[in-house]
N, C-alpha and C positions, 0 to 999 in steps of 0.2 A: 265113166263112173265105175269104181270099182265095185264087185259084187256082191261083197257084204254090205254096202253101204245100199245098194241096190235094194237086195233081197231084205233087208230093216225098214226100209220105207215101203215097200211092198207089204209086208206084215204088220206093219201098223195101219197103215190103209184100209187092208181087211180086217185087222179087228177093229177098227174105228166103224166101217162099213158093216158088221156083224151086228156091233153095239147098237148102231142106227135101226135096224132093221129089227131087233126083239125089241129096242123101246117103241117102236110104232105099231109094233104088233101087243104088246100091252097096256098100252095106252089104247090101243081100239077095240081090244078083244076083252078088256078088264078096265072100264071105266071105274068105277064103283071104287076099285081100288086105289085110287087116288084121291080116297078118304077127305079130309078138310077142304083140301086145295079150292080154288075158286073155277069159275068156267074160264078165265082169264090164265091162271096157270095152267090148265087143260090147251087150250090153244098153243101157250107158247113153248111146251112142253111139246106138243107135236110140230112146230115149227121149227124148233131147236133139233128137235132127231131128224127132219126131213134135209135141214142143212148139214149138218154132220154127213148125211148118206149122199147128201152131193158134192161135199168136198172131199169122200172117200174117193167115191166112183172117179168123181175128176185125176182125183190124185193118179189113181190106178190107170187111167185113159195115157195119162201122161207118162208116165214111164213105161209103159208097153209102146209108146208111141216115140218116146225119142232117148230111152235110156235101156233098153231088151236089147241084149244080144252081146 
């Protein structure tokens, strides 16, 4: 793989991974602030960033593991 194509998929990774990680932390630390929304969009709002920060992480596993170097 060549390494810019490398090094692009590794940075969107972590920022997808980044993005995961403040919306679970505002959604747990700033309920209140999701104003209207229902306990149902509460849930799946933190479902949704919990998957996001596992298809980072995967992501990131996986090119450290068969595309580094």
């Amino acid at each position: 793989m060549k390494k810019e194509v490398y090094e692009f998929l590794k940075k969107q990774a972590e920022a997808d991974k980044a993005k995961a990680l403040a919306s679970i932390k505002l959604l747990t630390s700033y309920p209140a602030g999701i104003g209207d929304h229902s306990t149902k969009d509460y849930w799946d709002n933190c479902e949704e960033a919990l998957k996001q920060l596992s298809s980072a992480h995967e992501r990131l596993e996986i090119l450290e593991k068969y595309f580094k170097g």
